[in-house]
C-alpha positions in Angstrom: 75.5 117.8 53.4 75.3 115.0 55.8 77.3 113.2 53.9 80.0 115.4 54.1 79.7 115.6 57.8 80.2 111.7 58.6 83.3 111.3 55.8 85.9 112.1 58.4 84.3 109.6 60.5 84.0 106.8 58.4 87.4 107.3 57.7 88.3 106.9 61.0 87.1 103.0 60.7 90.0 102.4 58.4 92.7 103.9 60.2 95.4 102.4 62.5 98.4 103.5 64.0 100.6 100.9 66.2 97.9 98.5 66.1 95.6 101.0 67.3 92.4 101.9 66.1 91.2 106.1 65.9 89.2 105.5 69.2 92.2 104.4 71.0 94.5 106.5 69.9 92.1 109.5 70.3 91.8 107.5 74.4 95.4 107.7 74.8 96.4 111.0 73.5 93.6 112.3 75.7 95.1 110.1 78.3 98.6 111.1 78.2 98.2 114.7 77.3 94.8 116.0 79.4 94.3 113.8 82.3 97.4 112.5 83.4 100.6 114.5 82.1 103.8 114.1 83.7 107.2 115.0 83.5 109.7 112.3 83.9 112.8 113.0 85.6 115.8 110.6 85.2 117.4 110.3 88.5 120.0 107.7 88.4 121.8 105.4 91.5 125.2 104.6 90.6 126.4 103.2 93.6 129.9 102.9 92.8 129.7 105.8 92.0 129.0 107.0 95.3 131.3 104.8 97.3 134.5 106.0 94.9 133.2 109.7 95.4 135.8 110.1 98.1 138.8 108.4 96.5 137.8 110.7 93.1 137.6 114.0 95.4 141.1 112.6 96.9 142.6 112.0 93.5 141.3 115.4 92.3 143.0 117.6 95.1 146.5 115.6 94.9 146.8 116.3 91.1 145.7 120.4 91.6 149.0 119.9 94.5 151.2 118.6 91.8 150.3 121.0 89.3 150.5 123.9 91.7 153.8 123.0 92.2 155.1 122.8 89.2 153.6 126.3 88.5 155.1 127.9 91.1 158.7 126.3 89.8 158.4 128.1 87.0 157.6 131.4 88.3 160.7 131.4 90.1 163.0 130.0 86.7 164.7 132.7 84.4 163.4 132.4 81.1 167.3 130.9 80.1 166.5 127.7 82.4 163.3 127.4 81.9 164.3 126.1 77.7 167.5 123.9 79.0 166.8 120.3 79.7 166.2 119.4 82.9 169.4 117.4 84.9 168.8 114.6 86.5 170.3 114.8 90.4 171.7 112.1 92.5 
């Protein structure tokens, strides 16, 4: 019977994981998961990033003009114009 009780233990003296023998890996399980969990939050610091953020909010609002534009062309055309070619004017 006390033999059976001490098996799991001596076979703990033969096991390794990462280098790691059961006792530290038992430490650092108990480490990372009981005494000292965390949750890590990726915040990242592009910098460019933040200088450009003007010039991209710029670029952004001039390409919704355009496009607004050309939207409201076509609301206007008759269905007839709208599948001709479009002339070039001088």
């Amino acid at each position: 019977m006390c033999i059976l009780g001490a098996a799991p233990f001596a076979a703990c003296g033969f096991f390794s994981y990462h280098g790691m023998t059961a006792e530290q890996l038992l430490w650092a399980w108990i480490k990372s998961e009981i005494l000292m969990p965390k949750r890590l939050v990726f915040k990242s610091d592009c910098l460019y990033y933040q200088i450009m953020q003007p010039a991209i909010a710029e670029g952004c609002k001039r390409k919704r003009a355009t496009h607004q534009k050309k939207t409201k062309r076509r609301k206007h055309m008759k269905k007839n114009e709208m599948t001709k070619t479009p002339e070039v004017r001088h």
